[in-house]
C-alpha positions as CSV (number, residue, x, y, z in Angstrom):
1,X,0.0,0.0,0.0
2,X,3.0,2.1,-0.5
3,X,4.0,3.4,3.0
4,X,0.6,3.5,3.8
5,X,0.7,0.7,6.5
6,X,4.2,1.4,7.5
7,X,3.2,5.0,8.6
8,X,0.6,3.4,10.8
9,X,2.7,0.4,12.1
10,X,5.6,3.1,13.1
11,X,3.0,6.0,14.1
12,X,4.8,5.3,17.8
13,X,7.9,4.4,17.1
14,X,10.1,6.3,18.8
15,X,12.1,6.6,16.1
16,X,10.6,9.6,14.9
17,X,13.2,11.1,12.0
18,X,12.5,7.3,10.5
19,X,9.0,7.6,10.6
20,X,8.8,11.2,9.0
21,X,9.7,9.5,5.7
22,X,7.3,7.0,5.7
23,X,4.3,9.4,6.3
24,X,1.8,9.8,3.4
25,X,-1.6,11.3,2.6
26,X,-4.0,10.7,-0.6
27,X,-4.7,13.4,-2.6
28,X,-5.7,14.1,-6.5
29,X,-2.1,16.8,-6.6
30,X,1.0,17.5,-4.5
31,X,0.8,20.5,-3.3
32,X,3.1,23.2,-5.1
33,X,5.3,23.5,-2.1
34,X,5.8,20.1,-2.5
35,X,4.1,19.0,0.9
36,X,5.9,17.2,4.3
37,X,4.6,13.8,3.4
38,X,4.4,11.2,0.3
39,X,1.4,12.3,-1.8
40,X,-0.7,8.7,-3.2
41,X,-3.2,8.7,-6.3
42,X,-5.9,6.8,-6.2
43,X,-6.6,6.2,-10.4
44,X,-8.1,3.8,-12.4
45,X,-6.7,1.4,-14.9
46,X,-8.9,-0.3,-17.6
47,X,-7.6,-2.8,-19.5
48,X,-9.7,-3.7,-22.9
49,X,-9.9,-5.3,-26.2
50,X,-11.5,-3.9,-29.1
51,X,-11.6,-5.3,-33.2
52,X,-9.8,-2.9,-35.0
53,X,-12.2,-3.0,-37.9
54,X,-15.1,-2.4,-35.6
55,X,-17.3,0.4,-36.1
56,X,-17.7,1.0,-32.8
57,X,-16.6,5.0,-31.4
58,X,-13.9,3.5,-29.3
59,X,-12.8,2.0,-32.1
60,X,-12.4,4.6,-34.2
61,X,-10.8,6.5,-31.5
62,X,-8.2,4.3,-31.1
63,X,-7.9,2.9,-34.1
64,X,-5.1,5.5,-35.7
65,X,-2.9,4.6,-32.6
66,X,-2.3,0.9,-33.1
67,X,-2.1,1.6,-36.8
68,X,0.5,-0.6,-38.0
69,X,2.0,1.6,-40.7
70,X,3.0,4.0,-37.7
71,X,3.9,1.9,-34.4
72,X,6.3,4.4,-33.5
73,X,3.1,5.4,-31.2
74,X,1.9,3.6,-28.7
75,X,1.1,5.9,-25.8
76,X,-0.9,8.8,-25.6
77,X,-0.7,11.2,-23.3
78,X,-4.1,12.9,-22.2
79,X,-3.9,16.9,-21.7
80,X,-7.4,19.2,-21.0
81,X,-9.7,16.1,-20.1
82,X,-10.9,15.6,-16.3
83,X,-11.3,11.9,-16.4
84,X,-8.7,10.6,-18.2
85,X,-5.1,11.0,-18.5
86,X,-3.2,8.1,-20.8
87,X,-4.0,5.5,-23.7
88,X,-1.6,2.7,-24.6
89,X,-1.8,0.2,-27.3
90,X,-0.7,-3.1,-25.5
91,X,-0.6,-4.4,-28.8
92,X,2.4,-2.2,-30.4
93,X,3.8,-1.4,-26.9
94,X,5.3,-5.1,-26.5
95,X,6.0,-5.2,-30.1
96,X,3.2,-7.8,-31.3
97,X,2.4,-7.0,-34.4
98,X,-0.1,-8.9,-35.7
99,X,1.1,-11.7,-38.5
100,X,0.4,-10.6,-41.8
101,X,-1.2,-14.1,-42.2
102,X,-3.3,-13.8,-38.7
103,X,-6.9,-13.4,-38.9
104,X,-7.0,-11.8,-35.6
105,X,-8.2,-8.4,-35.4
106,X,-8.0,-7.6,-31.8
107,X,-6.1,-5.0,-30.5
108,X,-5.8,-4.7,-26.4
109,X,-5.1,-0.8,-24.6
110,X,-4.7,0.5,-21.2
111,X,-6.7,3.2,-20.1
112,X,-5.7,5.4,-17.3
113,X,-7.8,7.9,-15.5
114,X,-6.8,11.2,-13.9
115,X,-6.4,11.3,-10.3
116,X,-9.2,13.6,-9.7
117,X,-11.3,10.9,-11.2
118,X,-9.9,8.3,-8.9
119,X,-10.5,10.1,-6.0
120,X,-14.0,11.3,-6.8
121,X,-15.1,7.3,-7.3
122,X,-12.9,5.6,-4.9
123,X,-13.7,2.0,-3.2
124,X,-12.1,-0.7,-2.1
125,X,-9.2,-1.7,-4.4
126,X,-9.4,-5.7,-2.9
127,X,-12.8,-5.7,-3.8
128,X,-14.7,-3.2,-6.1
129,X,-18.2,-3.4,-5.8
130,X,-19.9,-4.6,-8.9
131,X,-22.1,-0.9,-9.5
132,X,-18.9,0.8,-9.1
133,X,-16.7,-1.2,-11.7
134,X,-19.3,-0.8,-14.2
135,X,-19.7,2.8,-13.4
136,X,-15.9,3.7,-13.8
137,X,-15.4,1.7,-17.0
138,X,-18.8,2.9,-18.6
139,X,-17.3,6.8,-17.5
140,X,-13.9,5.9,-18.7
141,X,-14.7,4.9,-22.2
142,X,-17.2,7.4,-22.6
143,X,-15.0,10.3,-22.3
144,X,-12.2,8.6,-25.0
């Protein structure tokens, strides 16, 4: 939980210079000042699979990205959108190409969402509750 449960196992330590670096606190920015304590993210991460002759608006979305005449892109970055913040192609990222003799027309990405967004639908990351996943992933490819 990345320091999380170390700050609270060593909250009485007294060892306190040790424990000052392991303090943290969740938030969607760090502070401009750069803050006294590790600042966590909560974000999402959707992982899907679309045909890349679909007709589908994800699919023609994405479709210009894992383009196989220019996989020297594979990750977008995602600037002026509250929800989301990065698109990869899974596909061109670890280099496979589909066979020119394949018949397969699936392409896999990884969605990330902004940390704003994370916070503002949080839940349990053991155990999301089934209203919730569908939620975040209907809001997530939506905004693509």
């Amino acid at each position: 939980h990345n320091r999380k449960c170390a700050d609270r196992i060593m909250s009485r330590t007294p060892a306190k210079a040790f424990h000052s670096l392991l303090r943290t606190k969740f938030a969607p920015y760090v502070p401009q000042w750069g803050g006294r304590e590790m600042t966590l993210n909560s974000i999402y991460s959707l992982v899907f699979a679309v045909k890349s002759d679909d007709a589908s608006p994800i699919s023609k979305v994405v479709s210009n990205l894992c383009n196989q005449d220019k996989n020297d892109v594979y990750t977008i970055m995602i600037k002026n959108e509250p929800t989301l913040r990065l698109l990869s192609c899974n596909s061109l990222k670890h280099h496979h190409a589909q066979n020119p003799n394949s018949e397969s027309n699936i392409e896999i990405y990884t969605l990330l969402s902004s940390p704003i967004f994370g916070k503002q639908f949080k839940g349990p990351q053991e155990n999301l509750p089934l209203d919730l996943q569908e939620k975040v992933v209907m809001k997530m490819l939506s905004n693509l």
